[in-house]
C-alpha positions as CSV (number, residue, x, y, z in Angstrom):
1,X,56.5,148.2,51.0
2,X,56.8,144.7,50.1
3,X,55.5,145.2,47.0
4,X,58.1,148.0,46.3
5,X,60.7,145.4,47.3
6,X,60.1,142.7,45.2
7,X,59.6,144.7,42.3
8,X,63.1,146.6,42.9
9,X,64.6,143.5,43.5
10,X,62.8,142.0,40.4
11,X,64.5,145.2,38.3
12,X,67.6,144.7,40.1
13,X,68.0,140.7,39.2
14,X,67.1,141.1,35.4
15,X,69.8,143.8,34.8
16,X,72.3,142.1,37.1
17,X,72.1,138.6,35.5
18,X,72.5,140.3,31.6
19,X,75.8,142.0,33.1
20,X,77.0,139.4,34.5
21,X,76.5,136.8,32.0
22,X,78.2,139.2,29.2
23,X,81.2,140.0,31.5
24,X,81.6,135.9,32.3
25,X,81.3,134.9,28.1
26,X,83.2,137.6,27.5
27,X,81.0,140.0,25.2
28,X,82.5,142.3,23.0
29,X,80.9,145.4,24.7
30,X,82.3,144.6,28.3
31,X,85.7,143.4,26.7
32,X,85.9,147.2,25.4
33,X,84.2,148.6,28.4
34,X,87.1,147.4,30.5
35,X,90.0,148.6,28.3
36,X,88.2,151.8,28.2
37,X,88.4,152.4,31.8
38,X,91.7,150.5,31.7
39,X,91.2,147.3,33.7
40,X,92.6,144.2,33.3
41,X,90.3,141.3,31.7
42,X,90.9,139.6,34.6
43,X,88.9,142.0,36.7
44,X,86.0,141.4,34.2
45,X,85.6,138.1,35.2
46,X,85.5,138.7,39.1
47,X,83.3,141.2,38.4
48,X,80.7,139.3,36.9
49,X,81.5,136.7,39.6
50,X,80.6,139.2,42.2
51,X,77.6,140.5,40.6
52,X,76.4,136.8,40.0
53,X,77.2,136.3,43.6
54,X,74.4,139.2,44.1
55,X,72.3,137.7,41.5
56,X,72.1,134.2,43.9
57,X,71.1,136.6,47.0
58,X,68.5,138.5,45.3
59,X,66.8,135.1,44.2
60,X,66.9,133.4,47.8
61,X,65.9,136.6,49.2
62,X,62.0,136.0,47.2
63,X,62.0,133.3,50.4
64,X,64.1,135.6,53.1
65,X,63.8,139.2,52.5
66,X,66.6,140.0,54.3
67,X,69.0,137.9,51.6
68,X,67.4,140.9,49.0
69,X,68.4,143.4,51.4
70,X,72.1,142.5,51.4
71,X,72.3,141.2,48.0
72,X,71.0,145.1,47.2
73,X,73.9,145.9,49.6
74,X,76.5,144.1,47.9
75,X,75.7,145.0,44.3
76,X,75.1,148.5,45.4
77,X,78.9,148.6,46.6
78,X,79.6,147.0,43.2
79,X,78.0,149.6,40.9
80,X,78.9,152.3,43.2
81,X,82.8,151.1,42.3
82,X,81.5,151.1,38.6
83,X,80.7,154.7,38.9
84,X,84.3,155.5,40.2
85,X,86.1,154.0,37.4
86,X,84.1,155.5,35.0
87,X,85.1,158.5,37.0
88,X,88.8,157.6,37.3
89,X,89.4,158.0,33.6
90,X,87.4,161.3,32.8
91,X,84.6,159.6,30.8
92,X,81.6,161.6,30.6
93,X,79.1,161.4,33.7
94,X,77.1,159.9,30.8
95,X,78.7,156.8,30.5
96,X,78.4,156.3,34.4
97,X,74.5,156.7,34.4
98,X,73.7,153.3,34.1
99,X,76.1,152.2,36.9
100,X,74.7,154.8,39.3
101,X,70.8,153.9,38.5
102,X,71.4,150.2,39.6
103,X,73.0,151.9,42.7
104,X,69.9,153.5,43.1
105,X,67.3,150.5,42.2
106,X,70.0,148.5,45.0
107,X,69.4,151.6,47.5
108,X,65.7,151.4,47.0
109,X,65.8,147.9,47.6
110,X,67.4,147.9,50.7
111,X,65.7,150.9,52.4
112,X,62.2,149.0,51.1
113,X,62.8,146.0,52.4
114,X,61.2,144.9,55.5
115,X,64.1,143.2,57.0
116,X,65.9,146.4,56.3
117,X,66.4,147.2,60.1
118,X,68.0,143.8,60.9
119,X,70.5,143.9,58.0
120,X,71.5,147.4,58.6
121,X,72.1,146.7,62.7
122,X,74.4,143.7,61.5
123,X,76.6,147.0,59.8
């Protein structure tokens, strides 16, 4: 399983750090993705904040697994929150895919990780 893990949480970090770094230096794609499901700009930064936040705890959790498991946690809190406002505004379930695989990857990731049991008792 610890294979699985780091590979999940691997997946997980790459396609965290590009969303986060476009929401921080404001890309033109997340700039319209947020008026489209009509939040302020403002919540585009603290989004990518959060999600960098996540992006730090996958990283130390290569040393202490159980860092992955609840950086998997919070980011799969975050993108689970991304689905709903896709939802919120009627877009397609298209445009929410991507949002709800990286809630999967984070789910994967925390039910793989070997530290899972110690994380989840802290909830």
């Amino acid at each position: 399983m610890l294979i699985a893990s780091i590979v999940l949480q691997s997946l997980l970090l790459f396609f965290m750090t590009y969303q986060s770094i476009t929401k921080l230096t404001g890309a033109q794609l997340q700039v319209d993705l947020f008026k489209s499901i009509e939040l302020p700009q403002w919540m585009r930064i603290l989004t990518g904040i959060v999600q960098l936040i996540g992006c730090v705890g996958l990283i130390v959790g290569y040393w202490y697994q159980e860092a992955a498991a609840w950086a998997g946690i919070w980011l799969g809190i975050t993108m689970l929150m991304a689905c709903l406002a896709h939802l919120r505004v009627k877009h397609p379930i298209g445009r929410a895919i991507p949002a709800f695989v990286l809630v999967l990857i984070s789910a994967g990731l925390v039910i793989s990780s070997p530290d899972v049991s110690s994380a989840m008792r802290l909830l």
